[in-house]
C-alpha positions as CSV (number, residue, x, y, z in Angstrom):
1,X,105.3,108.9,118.8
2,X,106.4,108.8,115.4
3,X,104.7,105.5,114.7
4,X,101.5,107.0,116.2
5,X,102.0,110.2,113.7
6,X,102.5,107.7,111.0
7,X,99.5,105.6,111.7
8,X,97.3,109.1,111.8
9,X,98.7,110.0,107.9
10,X,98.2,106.7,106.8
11,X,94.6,106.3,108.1
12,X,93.6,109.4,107.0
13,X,95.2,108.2,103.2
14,X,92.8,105.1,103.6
15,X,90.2,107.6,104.6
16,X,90.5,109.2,101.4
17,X,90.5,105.9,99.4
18,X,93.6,104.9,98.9
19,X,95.2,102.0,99.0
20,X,97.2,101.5,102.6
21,X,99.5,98.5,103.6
22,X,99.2,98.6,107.6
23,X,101.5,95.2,108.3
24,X,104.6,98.3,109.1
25,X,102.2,98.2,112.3
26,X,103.3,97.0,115.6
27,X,100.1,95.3,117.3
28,X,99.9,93.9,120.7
29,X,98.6,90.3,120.3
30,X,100.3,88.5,123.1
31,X,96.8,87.9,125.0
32,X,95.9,85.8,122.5
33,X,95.7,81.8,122.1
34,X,98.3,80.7,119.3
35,X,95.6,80.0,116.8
36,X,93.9,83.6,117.5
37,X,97.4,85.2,116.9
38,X,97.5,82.8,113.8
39,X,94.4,84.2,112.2
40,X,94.7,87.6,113.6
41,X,98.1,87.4,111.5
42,X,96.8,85.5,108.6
43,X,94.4,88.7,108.4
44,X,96.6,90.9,108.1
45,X,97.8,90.0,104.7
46,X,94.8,90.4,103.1
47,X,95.1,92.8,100.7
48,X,92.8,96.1,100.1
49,X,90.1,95.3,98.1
50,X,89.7,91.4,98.8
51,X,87.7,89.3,101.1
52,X,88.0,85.8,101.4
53,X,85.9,83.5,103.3
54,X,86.2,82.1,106.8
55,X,86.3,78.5,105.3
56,X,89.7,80.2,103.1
57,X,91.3,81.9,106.2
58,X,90.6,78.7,108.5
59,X,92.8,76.3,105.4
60,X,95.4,79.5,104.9
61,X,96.3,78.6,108.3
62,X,96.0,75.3,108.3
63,X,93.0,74.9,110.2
64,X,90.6,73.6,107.4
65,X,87.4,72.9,109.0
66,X,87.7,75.8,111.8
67,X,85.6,78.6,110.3
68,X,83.7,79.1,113.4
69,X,86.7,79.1,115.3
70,X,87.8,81.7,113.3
71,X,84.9,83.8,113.0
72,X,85.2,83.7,116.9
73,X,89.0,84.9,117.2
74,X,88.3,88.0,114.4
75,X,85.2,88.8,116.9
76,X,88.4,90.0,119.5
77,X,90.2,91.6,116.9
78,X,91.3,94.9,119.0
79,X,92.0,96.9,115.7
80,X,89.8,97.3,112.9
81,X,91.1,98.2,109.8
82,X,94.9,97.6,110.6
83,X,93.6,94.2,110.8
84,X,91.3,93.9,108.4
85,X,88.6,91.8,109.3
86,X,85.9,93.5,107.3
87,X,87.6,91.4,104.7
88,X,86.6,88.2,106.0
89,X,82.9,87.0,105.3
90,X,80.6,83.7,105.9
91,X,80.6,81.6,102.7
92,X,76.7,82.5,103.2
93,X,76.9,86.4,103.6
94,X,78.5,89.0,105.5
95,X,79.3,87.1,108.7
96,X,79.7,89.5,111.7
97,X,82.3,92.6,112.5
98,X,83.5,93.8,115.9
99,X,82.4,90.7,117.2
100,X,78.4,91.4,116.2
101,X,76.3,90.7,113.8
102,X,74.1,94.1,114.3
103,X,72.7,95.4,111.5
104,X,74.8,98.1,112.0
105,X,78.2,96.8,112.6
106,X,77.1,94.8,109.5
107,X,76.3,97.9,107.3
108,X,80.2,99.2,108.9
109,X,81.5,96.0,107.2
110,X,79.6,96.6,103.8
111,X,80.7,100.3,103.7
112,X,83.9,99.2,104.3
113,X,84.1,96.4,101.4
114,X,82.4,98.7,99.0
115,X,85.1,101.5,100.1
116,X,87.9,99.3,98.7
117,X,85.9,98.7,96.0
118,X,84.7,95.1,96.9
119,X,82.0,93.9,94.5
120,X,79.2,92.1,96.6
């Protein structure tokens, strides 16, 4: 209970625009293939305020070459935000979020960026 009290405060601090490190959080990824634990990982240490491409996540893991395959494992990406995936973008534009690329899922991903003070 006290680490679902603590995850409230701290997404209520993002909420409110600050900056909020959520690696202190245990996630369930053990239904995952290694390499979609790898970049589900991987995203986690991207830092507020930063995107990086799925072409930079796919070599951070080394996996250069496997942007699809990456784009594919953040799709199933159970928890937005605490893994950041907003903040992982096609070298040719936004890419997809919560495993769509809906205009509205993509505006989600925008608002988020711009949030955290992302320049696009």
């Amino acid at each position: 209970m006290e680490d679902l009290e603590r995850l409230c405060q701290e997404m209520l601090r993002y909420l409110k625009g600050e900056q909020v490190d959520f690696s202190w959080c245990k996630v369930d990824l053990s239904h995952f293939t290694d390499f979609e634990r790898d970049v589900l990982e991987q995203t986690r240490h991207i830092p507020y305020g930063h995107m990086i491409t799925y072409g930079e996540l796919a070599a951070y893991i080394g996996r250069k070459g496997a942007s699809k395959a990456v784009g594919s494992a953040l799709s199933k990406n159970p928890y937005p935000i605490i893994i950041p995936c907003h903040r992982v973008v096609s070298s040719k534009g936004m890419g997809g979020f919560c495993g769509s690329k809906d205009p509205e899922n993509l505006l989600v991903k925008r608002k988020l960026l711009e949030f955290e003070g992302v320049k696009l």
